[in-house]
C-alpha positions in Angstrom: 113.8 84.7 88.1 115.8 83.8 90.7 114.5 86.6 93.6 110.8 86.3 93.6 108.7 89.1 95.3 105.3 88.3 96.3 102.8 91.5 96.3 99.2 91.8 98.2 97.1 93.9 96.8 93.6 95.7 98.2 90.9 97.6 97.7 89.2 99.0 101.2 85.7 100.9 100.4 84.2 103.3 103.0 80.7 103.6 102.9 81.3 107.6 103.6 84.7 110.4 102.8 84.9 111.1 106.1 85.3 107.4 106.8 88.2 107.3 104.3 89.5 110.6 105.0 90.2 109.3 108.8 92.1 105.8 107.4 93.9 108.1 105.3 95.3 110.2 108.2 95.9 107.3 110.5 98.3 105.4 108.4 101.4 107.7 110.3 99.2 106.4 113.8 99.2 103.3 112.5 102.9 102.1 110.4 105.3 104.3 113.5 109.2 104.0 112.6 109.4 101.3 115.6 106.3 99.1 113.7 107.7 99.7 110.4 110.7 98.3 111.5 109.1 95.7 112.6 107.8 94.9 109.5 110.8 95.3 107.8 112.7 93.2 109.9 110.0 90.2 109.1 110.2 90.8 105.2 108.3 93.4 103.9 109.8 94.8 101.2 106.8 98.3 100.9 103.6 99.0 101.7 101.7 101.6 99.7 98.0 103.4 100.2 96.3 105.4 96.9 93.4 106.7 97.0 91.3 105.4 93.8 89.6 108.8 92.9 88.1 107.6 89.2 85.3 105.9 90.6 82.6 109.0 91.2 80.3 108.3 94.2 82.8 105.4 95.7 85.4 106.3 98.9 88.0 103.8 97.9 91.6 103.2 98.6 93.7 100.5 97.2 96.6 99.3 99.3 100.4 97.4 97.8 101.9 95.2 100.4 105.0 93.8 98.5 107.2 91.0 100.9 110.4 89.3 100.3 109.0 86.0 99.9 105.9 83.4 101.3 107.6 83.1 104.6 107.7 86.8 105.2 104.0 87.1 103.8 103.6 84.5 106.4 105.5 86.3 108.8 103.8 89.6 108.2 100.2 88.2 108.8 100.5 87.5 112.5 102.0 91.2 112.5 99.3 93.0 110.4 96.6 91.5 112.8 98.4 92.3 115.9 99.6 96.2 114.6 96.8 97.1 111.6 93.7 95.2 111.7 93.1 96.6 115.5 92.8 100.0 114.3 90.2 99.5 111.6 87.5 98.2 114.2 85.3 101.2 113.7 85.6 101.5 110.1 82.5 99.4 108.2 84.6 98.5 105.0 84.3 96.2 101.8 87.5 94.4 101.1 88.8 92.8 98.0 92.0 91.4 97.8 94.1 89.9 95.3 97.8 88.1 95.7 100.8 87.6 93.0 104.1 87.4 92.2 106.0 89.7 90.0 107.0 88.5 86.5 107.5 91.5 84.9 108.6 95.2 86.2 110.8 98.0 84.8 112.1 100.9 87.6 112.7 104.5 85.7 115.9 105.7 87.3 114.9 109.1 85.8 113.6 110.5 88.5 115.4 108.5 91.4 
C-alpha cells in the first residue's frame, strides 16, 4: 500500500442532550472555511462528527479525523489544540480515542 492514510477516531460523551446538542451546533463556529483550510493545508484529509444514537440513555458522538500521513497528524495536533480544544472548555466530557491506519476500504461511486 503505497499511500497510507492514518485515521483518529473518538467517542465524546455529554453527561446531558443539551450538552451534546450545543457541540453539535458549534462545529460550523468551530471548523470556518479559513480554519478548515488551515487544516487542509497541514494534511488533513476529513473530519467527520455522528451522532451515536443506539446507545439509549447515553449523549454520544463519535468523531473521524482521517490525515495524509504521521507528519500531518503531527502537524494537526498543535492546530486542534490551538482552534478546537479551546471551545470545548465548558463541556464536562468522557473521551475515548482510538488511532489506525487503513488497510482495507472500498468507495461506492453509486451515489457520487
Amino acid at each position: 500500500m503505497s499511500n497510507v492514510n492514518l485515521i483518529n477516531y473518538s467517542t465524546r460523551e455529554f453527561t446531558t442532550k443539551g450538552e451534546m446538542d450545543s457541540y453539535i451546533r458549534k462545529q460550523d463556529e468551530i471548523f470556518t472555511p479559513e480554519i478548515t483550510e488551515i487544516f487542509i493545508n497541514a494534511g488533513m484529509l476529513r473530519r467527520v462528527v455522528t451522532q451515536i444514537w443506539n446507545k439509549e440513555g447515553t449523549f454520544r458522538v463519535g468523531i473521524l479525523f482521517e490525515y495524509q500521513d504521521q507528519n500531518a497528524f503531527k502537524k494537526c495536533q498543535s492546530l486542534l489544540e490551538k482552534h478546537y480544544l479551546p471551545n470545548l472548555k465548558d463541556y464536562n466530557t468522557k473521551v475515548i480515542g482510538s488511532r489506525g491506519i487503513v488497510v482495507h476500504e472500498f468507495i461506492s461511486e453509486k451515489f457520487t
